[in-house]
Backbone as numpy.savetxt, mean C-alpha at the origin, in Angstrom:
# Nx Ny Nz CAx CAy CAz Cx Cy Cz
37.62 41.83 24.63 36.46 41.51 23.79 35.27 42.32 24.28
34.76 43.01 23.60 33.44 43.82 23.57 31.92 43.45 24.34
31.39 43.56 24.89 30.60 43.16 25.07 29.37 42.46 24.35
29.15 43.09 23.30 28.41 43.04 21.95 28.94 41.89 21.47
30.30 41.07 21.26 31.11 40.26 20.52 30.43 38.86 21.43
30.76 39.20 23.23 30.37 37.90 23.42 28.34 37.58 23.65
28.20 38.60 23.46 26.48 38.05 23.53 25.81 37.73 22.09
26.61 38.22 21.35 27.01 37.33 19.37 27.09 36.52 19.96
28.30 36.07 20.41 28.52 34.32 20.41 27.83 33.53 21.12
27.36 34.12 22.63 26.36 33.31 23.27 25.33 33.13 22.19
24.62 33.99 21.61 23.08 33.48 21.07 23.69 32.71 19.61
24.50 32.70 18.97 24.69 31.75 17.71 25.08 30.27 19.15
25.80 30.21 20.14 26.01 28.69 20.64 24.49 28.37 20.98
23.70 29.45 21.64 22.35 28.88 22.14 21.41 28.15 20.63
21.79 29.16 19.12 21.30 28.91 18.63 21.48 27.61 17.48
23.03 27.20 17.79 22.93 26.18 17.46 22.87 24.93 18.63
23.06 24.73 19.74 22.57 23.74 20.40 21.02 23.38 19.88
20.46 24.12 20.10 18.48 24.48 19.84 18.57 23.77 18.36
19.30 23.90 17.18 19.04 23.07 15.88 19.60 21.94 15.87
20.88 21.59 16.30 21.62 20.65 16.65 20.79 19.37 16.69
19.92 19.02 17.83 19.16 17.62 17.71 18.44 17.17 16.36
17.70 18.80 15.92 16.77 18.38 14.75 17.27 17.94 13.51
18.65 17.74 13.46 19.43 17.80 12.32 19.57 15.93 12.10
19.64 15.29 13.50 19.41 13.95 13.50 17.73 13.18 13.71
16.65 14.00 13.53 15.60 13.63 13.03 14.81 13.11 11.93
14.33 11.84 11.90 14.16 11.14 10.34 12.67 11.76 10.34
12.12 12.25 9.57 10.72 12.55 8.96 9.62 11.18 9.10
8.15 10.89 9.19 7.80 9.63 9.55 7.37 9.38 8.08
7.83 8.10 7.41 7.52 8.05 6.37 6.74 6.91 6.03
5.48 6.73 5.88 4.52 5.25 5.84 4.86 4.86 4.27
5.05 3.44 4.62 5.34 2.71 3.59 4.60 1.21 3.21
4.03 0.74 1.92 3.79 -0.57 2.08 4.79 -0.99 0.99
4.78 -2.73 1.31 5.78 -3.28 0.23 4.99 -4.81 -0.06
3.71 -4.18 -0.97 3.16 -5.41 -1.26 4.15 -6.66 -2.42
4.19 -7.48 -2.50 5.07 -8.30 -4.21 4.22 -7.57 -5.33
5.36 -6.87 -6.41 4.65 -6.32 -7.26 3.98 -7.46 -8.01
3.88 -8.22 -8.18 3.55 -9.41 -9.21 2.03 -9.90 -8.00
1.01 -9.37 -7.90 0.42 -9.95 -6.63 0.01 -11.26 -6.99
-0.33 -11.84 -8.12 -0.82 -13.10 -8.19 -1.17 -13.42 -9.26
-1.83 -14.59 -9.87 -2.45 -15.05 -10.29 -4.25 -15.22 -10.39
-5.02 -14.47 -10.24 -6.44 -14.68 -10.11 -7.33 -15.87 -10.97
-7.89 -16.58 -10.49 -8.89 -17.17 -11.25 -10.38 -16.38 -11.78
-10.58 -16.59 -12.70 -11.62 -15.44 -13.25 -12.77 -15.23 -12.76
-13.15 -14.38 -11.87 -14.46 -14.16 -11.27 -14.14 -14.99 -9.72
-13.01 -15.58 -9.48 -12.84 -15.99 -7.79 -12.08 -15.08 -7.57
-12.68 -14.74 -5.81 -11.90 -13.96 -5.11 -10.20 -14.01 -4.77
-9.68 -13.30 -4.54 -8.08 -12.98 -4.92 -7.68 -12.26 -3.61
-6.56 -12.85 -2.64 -6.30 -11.97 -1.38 -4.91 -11.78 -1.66
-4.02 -10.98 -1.31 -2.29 -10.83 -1.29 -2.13 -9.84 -0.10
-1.15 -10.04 0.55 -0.76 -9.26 1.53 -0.22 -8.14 1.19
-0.32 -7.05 2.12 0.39 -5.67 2.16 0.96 -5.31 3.46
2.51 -5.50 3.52 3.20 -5.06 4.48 3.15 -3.79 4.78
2.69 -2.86 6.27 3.19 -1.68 6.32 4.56 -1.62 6.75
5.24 -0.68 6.48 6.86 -0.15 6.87 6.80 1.22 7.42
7.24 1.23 8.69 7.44 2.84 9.08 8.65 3.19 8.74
9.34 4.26 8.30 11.13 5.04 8.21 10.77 5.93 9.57
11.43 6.38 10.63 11.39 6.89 11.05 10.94 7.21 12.87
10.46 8.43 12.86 9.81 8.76 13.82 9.10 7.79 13.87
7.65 7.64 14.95 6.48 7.29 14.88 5.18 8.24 13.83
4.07 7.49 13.43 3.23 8.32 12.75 2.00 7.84 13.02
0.94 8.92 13.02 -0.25 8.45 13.62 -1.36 8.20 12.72
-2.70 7.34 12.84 -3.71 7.70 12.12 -3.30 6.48 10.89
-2.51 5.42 10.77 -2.40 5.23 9.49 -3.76 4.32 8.83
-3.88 4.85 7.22 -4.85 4.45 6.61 -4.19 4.13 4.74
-4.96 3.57 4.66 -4.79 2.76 2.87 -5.66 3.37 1.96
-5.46 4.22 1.01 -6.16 4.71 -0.07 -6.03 3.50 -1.15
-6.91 2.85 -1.74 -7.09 1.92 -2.94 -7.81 2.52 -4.44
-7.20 2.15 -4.80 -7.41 2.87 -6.34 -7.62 1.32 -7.50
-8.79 1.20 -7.59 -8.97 -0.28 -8.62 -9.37 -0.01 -9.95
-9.32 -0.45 -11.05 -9.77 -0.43 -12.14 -11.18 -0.99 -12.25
-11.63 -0.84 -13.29 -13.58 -1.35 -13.02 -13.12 -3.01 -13.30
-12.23 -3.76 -13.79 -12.20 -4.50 -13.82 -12.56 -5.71 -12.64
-11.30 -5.06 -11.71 -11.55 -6.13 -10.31 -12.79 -4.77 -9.63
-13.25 -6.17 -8.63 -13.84 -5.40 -7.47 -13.29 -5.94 -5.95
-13.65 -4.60 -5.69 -13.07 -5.07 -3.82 -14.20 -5.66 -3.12
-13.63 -6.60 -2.22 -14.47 -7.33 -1.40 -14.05 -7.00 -0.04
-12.77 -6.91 0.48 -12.44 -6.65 1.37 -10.89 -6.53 2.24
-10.93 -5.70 2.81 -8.85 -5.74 3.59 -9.19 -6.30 5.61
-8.31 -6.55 5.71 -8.18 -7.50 6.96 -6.70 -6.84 8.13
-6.88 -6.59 9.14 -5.80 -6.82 9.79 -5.41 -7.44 11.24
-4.70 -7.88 11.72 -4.84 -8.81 12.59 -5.86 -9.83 12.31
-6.97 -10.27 11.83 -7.54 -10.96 11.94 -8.89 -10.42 11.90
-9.26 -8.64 11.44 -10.12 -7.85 11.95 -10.17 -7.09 10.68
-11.61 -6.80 10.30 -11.88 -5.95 9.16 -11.33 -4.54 9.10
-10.75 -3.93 8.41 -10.60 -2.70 7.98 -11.80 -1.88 7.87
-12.02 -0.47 8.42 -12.60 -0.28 8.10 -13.27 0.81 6.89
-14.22 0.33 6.12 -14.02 1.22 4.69 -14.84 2.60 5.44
-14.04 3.58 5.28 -14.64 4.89 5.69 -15.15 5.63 3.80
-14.78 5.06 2.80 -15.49 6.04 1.72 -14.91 4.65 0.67
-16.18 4.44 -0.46 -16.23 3.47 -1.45 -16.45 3.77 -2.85
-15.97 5.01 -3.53 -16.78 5.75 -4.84 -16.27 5.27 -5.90
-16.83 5.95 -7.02 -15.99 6.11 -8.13 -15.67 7.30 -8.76
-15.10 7.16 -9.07 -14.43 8.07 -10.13 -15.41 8.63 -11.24
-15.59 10.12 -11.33 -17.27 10.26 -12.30 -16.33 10.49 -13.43
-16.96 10.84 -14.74 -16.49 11.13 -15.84 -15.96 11.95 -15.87
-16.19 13.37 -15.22 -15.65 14.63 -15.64 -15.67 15.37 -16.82
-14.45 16.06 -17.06 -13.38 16.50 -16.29 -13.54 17.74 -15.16
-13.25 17.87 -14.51 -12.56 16.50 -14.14 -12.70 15.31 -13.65
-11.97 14.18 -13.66 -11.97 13.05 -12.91 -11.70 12.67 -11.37
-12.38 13.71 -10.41 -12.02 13.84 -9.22 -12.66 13.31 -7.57
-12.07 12.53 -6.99 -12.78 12.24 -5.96 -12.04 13.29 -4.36
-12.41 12.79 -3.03 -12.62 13.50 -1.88 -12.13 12.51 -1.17
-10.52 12.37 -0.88 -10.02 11.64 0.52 -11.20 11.95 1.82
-12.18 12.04 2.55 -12.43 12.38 3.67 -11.44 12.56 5.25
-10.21 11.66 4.67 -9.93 11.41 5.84 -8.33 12.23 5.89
-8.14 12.65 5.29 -7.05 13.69 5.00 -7.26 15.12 5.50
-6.16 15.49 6.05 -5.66 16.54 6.91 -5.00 17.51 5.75
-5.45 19.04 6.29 -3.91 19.84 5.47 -3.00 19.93 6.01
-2.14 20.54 5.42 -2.16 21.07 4.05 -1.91 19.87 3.21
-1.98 18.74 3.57 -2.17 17.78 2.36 -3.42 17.79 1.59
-3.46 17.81 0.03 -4.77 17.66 0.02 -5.69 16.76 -0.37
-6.86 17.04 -0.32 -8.04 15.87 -0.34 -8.53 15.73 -1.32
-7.78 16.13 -2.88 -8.71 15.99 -3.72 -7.49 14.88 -4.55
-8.53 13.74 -5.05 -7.49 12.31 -5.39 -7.58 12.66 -7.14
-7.11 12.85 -8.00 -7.45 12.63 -9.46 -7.27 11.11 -9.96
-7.68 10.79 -10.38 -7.60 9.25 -11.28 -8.62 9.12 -12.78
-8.87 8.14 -12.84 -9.83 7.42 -13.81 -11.44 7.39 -14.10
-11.53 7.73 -15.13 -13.46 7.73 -14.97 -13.69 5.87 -14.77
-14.23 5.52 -13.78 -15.08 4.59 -13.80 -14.00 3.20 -12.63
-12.93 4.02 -12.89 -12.13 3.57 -11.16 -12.63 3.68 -10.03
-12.35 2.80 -8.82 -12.97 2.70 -8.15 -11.85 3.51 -6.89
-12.08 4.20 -5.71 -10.98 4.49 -4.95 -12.18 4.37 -3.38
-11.40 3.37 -2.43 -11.67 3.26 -1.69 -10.73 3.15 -0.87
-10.95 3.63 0.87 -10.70 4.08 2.01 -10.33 3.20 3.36
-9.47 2.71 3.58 -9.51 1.31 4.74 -8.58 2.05 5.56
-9.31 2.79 7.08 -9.13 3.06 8.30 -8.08 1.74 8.79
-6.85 1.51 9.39 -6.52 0.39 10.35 -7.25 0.72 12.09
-6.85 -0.31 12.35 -7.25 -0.58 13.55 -6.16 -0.11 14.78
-5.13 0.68 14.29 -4.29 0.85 14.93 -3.42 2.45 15.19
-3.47 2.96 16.50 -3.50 4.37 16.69 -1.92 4.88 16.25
-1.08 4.07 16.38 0.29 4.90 15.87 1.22 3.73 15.31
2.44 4.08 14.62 2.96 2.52 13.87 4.60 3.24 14.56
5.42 2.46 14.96 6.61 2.47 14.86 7.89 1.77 14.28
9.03 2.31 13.93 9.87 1.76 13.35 10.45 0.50 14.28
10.72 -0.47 13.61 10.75 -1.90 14.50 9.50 -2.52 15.27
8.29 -1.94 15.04 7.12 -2.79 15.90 6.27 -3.94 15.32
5.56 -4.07 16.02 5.20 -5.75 15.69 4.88 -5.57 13.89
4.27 -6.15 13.36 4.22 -6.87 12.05 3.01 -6.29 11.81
2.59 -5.27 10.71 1.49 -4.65 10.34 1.16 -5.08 8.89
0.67 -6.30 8.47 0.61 -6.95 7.38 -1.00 -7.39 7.00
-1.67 -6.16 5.97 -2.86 -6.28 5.60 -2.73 -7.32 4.45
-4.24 -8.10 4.34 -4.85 -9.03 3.39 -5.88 -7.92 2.64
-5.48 -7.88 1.52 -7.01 -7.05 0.29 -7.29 -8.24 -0.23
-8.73 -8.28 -0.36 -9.17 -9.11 -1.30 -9.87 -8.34 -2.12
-10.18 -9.04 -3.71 -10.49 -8.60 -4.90 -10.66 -9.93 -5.79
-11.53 -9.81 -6.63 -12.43 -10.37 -7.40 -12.11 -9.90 -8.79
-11.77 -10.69 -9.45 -12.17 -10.45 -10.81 -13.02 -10.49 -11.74
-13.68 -9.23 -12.29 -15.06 -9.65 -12.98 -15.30 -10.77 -14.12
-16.32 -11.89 -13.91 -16.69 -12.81 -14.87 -17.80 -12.16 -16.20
-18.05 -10.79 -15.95 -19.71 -11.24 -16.35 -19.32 -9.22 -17.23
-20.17 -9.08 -17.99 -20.57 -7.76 -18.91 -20.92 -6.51 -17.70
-20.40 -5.29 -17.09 -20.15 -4.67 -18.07 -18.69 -4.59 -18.21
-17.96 -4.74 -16.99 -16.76 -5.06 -16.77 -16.07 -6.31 -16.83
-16.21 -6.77 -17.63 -14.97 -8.04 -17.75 -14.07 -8.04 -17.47
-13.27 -8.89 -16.94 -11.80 -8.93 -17.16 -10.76 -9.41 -18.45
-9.97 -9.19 -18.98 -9.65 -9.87 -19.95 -8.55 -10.87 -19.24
-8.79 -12.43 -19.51 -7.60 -13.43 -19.30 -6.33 -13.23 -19.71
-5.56 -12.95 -18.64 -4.06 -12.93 -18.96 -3.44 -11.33 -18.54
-4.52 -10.57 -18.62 -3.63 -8.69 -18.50 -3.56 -8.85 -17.30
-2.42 -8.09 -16.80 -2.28 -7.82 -15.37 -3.03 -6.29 -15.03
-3.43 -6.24 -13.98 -4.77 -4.98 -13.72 -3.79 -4.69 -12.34
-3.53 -3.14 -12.24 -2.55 -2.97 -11.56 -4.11 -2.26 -10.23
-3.40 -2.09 -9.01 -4.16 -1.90 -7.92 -3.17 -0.97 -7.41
-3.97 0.55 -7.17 -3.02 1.32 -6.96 -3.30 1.48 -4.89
-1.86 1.28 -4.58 -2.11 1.43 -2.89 -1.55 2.38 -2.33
-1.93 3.61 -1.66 -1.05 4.69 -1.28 -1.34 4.73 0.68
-0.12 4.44 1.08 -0.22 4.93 2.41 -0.53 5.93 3.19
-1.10 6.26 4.17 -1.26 7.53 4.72 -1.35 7.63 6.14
-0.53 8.63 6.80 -0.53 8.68 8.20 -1.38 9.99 8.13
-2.89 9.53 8.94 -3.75 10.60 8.89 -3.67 11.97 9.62
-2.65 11.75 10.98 -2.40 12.61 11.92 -1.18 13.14 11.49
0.21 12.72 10.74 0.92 12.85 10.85 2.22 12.00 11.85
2.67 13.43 12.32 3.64 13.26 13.41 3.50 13.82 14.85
1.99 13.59 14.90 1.18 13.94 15.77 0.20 13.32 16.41
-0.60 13.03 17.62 -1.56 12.75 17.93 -2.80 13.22 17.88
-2.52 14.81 17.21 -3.78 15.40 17.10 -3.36 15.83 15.47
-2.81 15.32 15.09 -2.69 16.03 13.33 -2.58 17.35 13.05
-2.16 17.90 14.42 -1.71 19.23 14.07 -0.79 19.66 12.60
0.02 19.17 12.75 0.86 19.89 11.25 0.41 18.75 9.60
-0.73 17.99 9.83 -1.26 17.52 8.60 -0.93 16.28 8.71
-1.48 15.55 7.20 -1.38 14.22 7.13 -0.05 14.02 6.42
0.44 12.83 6.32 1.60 12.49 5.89 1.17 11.43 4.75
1.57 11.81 3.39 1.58 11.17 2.48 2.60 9.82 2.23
2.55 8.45 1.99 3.80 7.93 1.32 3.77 7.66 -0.03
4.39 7.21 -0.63 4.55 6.69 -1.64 3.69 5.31 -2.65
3.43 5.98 -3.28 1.99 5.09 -4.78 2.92 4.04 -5.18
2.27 2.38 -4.51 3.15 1.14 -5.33 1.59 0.91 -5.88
2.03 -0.11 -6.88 1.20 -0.43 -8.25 1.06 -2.14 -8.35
0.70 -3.12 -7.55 0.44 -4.49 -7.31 0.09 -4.86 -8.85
-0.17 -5.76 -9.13 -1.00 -6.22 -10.59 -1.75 -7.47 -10.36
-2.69 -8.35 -10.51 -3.55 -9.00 -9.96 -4.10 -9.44 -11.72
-3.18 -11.20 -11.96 -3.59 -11.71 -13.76 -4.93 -12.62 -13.33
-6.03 -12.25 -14.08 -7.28 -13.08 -14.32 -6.58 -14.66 -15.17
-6.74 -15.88 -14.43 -6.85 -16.93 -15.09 -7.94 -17.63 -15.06
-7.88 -18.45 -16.41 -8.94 -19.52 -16.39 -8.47 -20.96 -16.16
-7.08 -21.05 -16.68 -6.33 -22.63 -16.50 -5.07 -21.97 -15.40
-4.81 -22.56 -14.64 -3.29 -23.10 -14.12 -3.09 -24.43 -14.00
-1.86 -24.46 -14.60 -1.43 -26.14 -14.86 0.12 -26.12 -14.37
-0.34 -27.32 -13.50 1.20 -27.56 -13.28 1.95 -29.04 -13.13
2.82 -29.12 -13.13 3.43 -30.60 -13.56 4.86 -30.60 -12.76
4.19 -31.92 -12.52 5.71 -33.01 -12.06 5.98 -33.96 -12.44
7.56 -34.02 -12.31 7.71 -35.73 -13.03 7.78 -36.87 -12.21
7.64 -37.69 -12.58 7.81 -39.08 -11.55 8.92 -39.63 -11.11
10.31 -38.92 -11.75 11.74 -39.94 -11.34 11.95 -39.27 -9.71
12.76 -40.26 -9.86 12.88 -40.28 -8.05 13.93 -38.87 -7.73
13.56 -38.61 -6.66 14.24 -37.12 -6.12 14.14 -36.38 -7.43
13.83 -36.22 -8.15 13.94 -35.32 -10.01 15.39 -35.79 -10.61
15.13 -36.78 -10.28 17.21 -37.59 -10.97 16.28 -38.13 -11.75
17.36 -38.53 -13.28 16.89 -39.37 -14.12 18.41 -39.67 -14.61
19.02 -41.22 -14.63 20.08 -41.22 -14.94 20.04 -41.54 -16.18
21.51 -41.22 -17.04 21.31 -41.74 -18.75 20.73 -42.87 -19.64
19.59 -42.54 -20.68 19.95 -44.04 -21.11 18.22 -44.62 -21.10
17.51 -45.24 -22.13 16.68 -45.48 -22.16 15.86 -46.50 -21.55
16.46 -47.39 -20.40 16.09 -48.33 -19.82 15.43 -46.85 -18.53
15.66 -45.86 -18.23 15.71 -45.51 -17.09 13.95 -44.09 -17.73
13.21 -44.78 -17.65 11.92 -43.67 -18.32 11.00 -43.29 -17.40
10.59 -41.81 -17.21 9.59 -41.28 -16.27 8.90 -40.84 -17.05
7.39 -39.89 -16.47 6.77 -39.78 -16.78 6.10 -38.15 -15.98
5.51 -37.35 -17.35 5.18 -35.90 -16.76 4.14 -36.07 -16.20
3.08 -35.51 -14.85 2.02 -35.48 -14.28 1.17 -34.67 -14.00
């Protein structure tokens, strides 16, 4: 064998050992999994539902919550551990066109320019927390939101008003955000303005009612 033949083969073994690990590397992927159905609102009272974060993966750093509201609701506020979020940017959406706002807190090559809605609201909630890992403790934000009672924004009773929430690992897969921010995936909550909830129970015992008209309850 040639000389030339085995220093081929040395640098393809060196060069696949060297790819070999990266091939079992998961990408860090931030995730929330709020209930799409978030609730029920009473009209013009404040409205909280939780938002689970989910990491896939690696670790990821920097994570933050982009909120996207309709003029309908307004934000009052997100919570974690027990500790305010903090809002780093609160705008709206101008008329345009275009219809464009400015992540501040976004890294490239991701970019910072958000498109949405004239008269939407998109606001910014920093966590309190420097990196998230897969299996670590319980990263479960409270948003609260309000539904408008009053002119110019009403709410209408009964539509569901979707709340757009997009995850973001601001650093990446990094501590210094060298190779950019890491985008996840846009879920869509919905949050119904009520004026009545009614609910009812009956009076028979354990909810048995046996056959037969001697045996009569009553709805409550």
């Amino acid at each position: 064998m040639s000389i030339s033949s085995v220093l081929a083969r040395a640098s393809a073994l060196v060069l696949g050992l060297a790819l070999w690990p990266m091939s079992g590397v998961q990408a860090q992927t931030p995730g929330v999994t709020p209930d799409p159905m978030a609730g029920n609102a009473m009209l013009g009272e404040q409205y909280c539902f939780d938002s689970p974060w989910v990491n896939s993966g690696s670790p990821g750093f920097g994570p933050y919550l982009r909120l996207v509201l309709p003029p309908e609701l307004s934000f009052d506020s997100g919570t974690l551990f027990g500790t305010g979020l903090t809002v780093v940017s609160n705008q709206v959406f101008p008329a345009g066109p275009p219809s464009q706002l400015t992540d501040p807190l976004i890294l490239a090559p991701a970019s910072n320019v958000v498109s949405g809605t004239a008269g939407w609201r998109m606001v910014i909630l920093e966590m309190p927390v420097g990196s998230v890992v897969t299996g670590g403790p319980d990263m479960t934000s409270s948003i609260c939101v309000t539904s408008n009672n009053a002119p110019p924004n009403l709410a209408n009773v009964g539509t569901p008003y979707p709340i757009q929430i997009t995850p973001i690992y601001r650093y990446g897969n990094t501590p210094t955000g060298a190779a950019g921010s890491i985008v996840g995936a846009q879920v869509n909550p919905t949050v119904t303005p009520q004026v009545l909830i009614l609910e009812k129970t009956n009076t028979a015992p354990e909810n048995e009612r046996p056959p037969g008209p001697a045996w009569t309850y009553d709805y409550v």
